[in-house]
C-alpha positions in Angstrom: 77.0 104.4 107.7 79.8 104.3 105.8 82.0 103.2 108.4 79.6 100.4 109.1 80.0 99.1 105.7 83.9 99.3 105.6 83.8 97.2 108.9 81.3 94.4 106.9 83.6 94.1 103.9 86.5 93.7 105.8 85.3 90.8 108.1 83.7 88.9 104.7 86.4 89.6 102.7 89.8 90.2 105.2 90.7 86.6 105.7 92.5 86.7 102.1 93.3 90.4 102.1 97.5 91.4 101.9 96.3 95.1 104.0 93.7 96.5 106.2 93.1 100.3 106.0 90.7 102.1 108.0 90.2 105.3 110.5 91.8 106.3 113.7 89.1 106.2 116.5 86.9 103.8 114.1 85.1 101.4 116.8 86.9 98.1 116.2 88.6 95.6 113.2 88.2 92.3 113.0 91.3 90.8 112.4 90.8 87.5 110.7 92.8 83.9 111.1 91.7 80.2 110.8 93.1 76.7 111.6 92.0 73.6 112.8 92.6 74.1 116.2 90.1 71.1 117.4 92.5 68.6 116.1 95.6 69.9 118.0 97.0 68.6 121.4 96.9 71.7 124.3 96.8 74.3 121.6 97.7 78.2 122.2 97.4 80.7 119.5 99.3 84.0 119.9 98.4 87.7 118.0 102.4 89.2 118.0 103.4 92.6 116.5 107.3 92.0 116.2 107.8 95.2 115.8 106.9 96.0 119.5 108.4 94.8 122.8 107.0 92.8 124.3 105.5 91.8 121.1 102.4 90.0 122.5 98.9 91.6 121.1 96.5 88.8 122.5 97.2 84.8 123.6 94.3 82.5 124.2 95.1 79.2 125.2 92.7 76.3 126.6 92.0 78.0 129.8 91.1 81.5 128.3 93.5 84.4 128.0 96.6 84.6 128.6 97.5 88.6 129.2 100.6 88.2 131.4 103.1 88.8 128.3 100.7 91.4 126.6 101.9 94.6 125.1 100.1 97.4 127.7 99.5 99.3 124.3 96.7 96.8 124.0 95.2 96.4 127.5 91.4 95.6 127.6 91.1 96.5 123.4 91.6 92.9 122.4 89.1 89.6 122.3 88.4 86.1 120.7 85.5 84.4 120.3 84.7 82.4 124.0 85.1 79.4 121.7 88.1 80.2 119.3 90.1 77.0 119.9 87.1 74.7 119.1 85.6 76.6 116.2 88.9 77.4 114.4 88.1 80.8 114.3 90.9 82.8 115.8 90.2 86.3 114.8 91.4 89.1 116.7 88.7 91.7 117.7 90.7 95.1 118.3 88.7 98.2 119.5 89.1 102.0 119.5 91.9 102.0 116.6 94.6 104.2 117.2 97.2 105.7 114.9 100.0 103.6 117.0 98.0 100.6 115.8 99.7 100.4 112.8 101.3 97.4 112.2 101.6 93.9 110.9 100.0 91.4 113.1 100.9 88.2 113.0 98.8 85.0 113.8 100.6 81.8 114.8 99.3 78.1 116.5 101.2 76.9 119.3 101.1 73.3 120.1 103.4 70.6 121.8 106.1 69.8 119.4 106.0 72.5 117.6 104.2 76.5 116.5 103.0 77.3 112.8 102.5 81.1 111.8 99.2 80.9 110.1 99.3 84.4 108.7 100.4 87.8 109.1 97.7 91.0 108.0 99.1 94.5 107.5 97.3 97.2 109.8 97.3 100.3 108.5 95.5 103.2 110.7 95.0 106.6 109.2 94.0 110.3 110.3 91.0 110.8 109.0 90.5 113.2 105.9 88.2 115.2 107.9 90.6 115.7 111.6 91.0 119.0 112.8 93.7 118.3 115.0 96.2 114.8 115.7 98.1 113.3 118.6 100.0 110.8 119.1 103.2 109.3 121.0 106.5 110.2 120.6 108.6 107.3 119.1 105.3 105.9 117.1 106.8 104.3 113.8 104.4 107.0 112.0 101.6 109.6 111.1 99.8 109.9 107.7 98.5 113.6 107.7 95.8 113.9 105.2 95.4 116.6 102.2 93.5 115.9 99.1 93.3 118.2 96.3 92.5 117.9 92.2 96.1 118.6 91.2 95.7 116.4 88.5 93.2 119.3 86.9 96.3 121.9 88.1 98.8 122.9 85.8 102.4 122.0 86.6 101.4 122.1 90.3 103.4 121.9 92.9 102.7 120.7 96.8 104.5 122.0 99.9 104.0 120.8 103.6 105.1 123.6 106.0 105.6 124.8 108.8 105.4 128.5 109.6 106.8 128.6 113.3 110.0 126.9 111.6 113.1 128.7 109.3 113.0 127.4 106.4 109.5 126.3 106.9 109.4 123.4 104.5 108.5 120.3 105.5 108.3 118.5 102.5 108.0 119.5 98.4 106.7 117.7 95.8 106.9 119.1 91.8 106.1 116.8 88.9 106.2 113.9 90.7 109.5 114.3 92.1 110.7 115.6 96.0 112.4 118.7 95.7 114.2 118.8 98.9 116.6 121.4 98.5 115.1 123.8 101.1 113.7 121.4 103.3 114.1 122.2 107.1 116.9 119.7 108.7 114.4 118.7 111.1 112.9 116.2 108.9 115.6 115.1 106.8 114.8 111.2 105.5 111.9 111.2 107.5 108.8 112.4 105.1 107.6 111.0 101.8 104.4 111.0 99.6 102.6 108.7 97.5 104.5 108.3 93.8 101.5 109.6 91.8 100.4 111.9 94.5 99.7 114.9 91.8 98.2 112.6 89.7 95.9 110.7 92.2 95.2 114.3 94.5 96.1 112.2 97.4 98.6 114.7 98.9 99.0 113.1 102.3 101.9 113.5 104.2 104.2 110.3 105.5 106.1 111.6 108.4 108.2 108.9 110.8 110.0 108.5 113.5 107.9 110.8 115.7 109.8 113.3 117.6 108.3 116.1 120.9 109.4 118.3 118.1 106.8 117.4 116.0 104.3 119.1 117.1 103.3 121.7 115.4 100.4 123.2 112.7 101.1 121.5 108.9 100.3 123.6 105.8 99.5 121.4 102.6 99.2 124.2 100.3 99.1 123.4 96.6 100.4 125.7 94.0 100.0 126.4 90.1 100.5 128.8 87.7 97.9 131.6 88.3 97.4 131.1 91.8 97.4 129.4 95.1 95.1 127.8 97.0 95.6 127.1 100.7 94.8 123.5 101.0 94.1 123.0 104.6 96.0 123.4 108.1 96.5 120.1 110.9 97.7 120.7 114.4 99.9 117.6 115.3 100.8 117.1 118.9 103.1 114.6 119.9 103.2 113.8 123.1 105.3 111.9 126.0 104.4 108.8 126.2 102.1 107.6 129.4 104.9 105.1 130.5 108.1 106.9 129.8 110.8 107.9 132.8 112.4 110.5 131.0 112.1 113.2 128.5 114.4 114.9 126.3 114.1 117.8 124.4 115.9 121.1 123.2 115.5 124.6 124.3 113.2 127.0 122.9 110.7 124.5 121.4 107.4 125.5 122.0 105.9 122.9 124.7 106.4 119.5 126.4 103.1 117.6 127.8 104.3 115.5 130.7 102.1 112.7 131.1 100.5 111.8 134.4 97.3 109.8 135.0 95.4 109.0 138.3 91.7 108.2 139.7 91.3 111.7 140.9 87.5 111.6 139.9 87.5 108.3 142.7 89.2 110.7 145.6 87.8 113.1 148.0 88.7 117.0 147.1 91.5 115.8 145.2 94.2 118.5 144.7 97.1 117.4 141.9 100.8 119.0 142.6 103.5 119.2 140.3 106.8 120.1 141.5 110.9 119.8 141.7 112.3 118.7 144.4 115.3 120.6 143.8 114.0 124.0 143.6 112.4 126.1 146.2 109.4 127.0 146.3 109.1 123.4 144.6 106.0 123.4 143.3 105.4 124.1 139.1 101.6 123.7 138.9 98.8 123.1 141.5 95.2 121.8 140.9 91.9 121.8 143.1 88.7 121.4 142.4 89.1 122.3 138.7 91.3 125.5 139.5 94.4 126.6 139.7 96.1 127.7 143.1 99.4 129.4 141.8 100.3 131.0 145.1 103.2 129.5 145.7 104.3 128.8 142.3 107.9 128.8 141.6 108.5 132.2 139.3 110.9 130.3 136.8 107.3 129.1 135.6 105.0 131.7 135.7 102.7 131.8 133.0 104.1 128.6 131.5 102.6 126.0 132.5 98.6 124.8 132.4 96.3 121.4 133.0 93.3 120.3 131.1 89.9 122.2 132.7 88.2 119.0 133.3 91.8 116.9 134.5 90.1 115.8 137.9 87.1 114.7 136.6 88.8 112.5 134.2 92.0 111.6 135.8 94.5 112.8 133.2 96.7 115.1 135.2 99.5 115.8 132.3 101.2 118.8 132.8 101.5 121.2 129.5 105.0 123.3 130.1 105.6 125.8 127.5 108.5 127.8 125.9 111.1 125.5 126.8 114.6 126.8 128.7 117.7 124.9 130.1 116.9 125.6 133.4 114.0 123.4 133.1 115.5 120.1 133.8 114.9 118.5 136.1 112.8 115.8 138.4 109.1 116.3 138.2 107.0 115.0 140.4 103.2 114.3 139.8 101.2 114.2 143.1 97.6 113.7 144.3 96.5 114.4 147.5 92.9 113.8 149.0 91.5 114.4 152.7 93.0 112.3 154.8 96.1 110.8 152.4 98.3 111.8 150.0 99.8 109.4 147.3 102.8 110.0 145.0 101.5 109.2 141.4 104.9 109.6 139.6 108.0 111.2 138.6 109.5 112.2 135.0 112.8 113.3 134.1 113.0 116.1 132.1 116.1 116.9 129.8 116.1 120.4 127.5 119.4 120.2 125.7 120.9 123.6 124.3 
């Protein structure tokens, strides 16, 4: 219900708002724009997030959409009203908001002799307060991990984001209002921050950009006063390769890479999924059938390193989870499905673990 109501305020009230925040995985925003389309020649309007390339969110233009250009971060999660270009209302509908929606998204009329940017709205996608786990992609601008706590009832508190599987485990510190930074792992050097009045407001969420595989990991928001110390809450974040990439780098000894491979296995016939390297023999890294593992012929280098999702046939995401990363896993790997009667190559990934 109270999403429902968040979603009604925003489409009456949006079209002269300066930001939009709401929930990762919340159903859809409406993203509003007018203009007077009916009175221009041919006109095209254009939803852009320059921040992206190609930058194109949606383009509608007197014969309907035009998706050519469109940013595949998008596909089928976009629509206008049928009748946009004669009502003047060119509001973008976006669905199943993700974290890497974040943006600003700018609206602009394109007609002959000339464009006009009508406006631009901040999008601002959070983790919700209540997440037990995130992912994301690697590269994403940001993540917001949430804590909330009444520090402003604490006395002289302090708030420290951690990490326990790191040395030092600090992510981030924050002591009277200022960042105390001192012993703050090198991993995230200029790359956290937290609102200014954070220990006044209890709004202890955690700004962390320029997403890295490295990433991933369980965050500690534990707040701290004198007398005691309350654990505030723990948030798995996993940041993962994204679906598109060709290549992967990473350095040795971090806990896990999840190479991304997707595929219609739940359309095939006994589909089996392969994973290998070409250049090693046996080749094969992980084998799938009928929602098992065959390991047979396994190449030793990975025993008990690498796994699948349980259901990865049924819903066609075939990413392969390697774990405890060493040199002598780069490589070439190669993401197969085979069904009765065929076999088709799905994709390969390089993989690059630097010492």
């Amino acid at each position: 219900m109270k999403m429902f109501v968040v979603f009604v305020t925003l489409v009456h009230v949006s079209q002269h708002a300066s930001a939009v925040e709401l929930y990762e995985g919340e159903e859809s925003v409406l993203l509003p724009c007018e203009y007077r389309t009916a009175e221009l020649d041919d006109p095209t309007v254009v939803w852009s997030r320059y921040d992206l390339n190609p930058p194109t969110v949606h383009q509608r233009q007197q014969e309907g959409d035009e998706l050519t250009y469109q940013n595949q971060l998008y596909s089928g999660r976009t629509s206008m009203m049928p009748d946009a270009l004669e009502t003047g209302d060119l509001s973008l509908n976006l669905t199943k908001l993700r974290l890497s929606d974040s943006g600003t998204y700018t609206c602009t009329v394109r007609t002959l002799g000339g464009q006009r940017r009508v406006g631009s709205i901040p999008l601002k996608v959070k983790v919700s307060q209540h997440a037990s786990a995130v992912e994301l992609y690697e590269g994403e601008e940001f993540v917001l991990l949430p804590c909330e706590y009444q520090t402003f009832e604490m006395k002289d508190p302090t708030v420290v984001w951690s990490r326990d599987d790191l040395d030092p485990p600090t992510v981030h510190q924050r002591q009277q209002e200022d960042d105390e930074l001192t012993y703050q792992n090198q991993l995230y050097s200029g790359r956290t921050s937290m609102m200014p009045d954070a220990l006044g407001t209890g709004d202890l969420s955690l700004k962390l950009t320029k997403l890295r595989l490295s990433d991933s990991g369980t965050y500690t928001c534990t707040a701290t006063a004198l007398g005691g110390q309350p654990g505030v809450r723990n948030i798995p974040l996993k940041v993962k390769v994204f679906q598109h990439a060709s290549a992967v780098e990473l350095y040795e000894g971090e806990e896990f890479v999840l190479l991304p491979c997707e595929f219609q296995t739940f359309e095939m016939k006994d589909p089996t999924v392969v994973w290998s390297r070409g250049d090693l023999s046996p080749p094969t890294v992980h084998q799938r059938q009928q929602e098992r593992d065959k390991l047979t012929y396994q190449n030793q280098l990975y025993s008990g390193r690498t796994s699948m999702m349980p259901d990865a046939l049924g819903t066609g995401d075939l990413s392969l989870n390697l774990t405890k990363l060493q040199l002598s896993d780069s490589g070439t790997y190669t993401c197969t499905a085979r069904e009765l009667g065929g076999q088709r190559r799905v994709r390969n990934i390089q993989l690059k673990v630097k010492g």
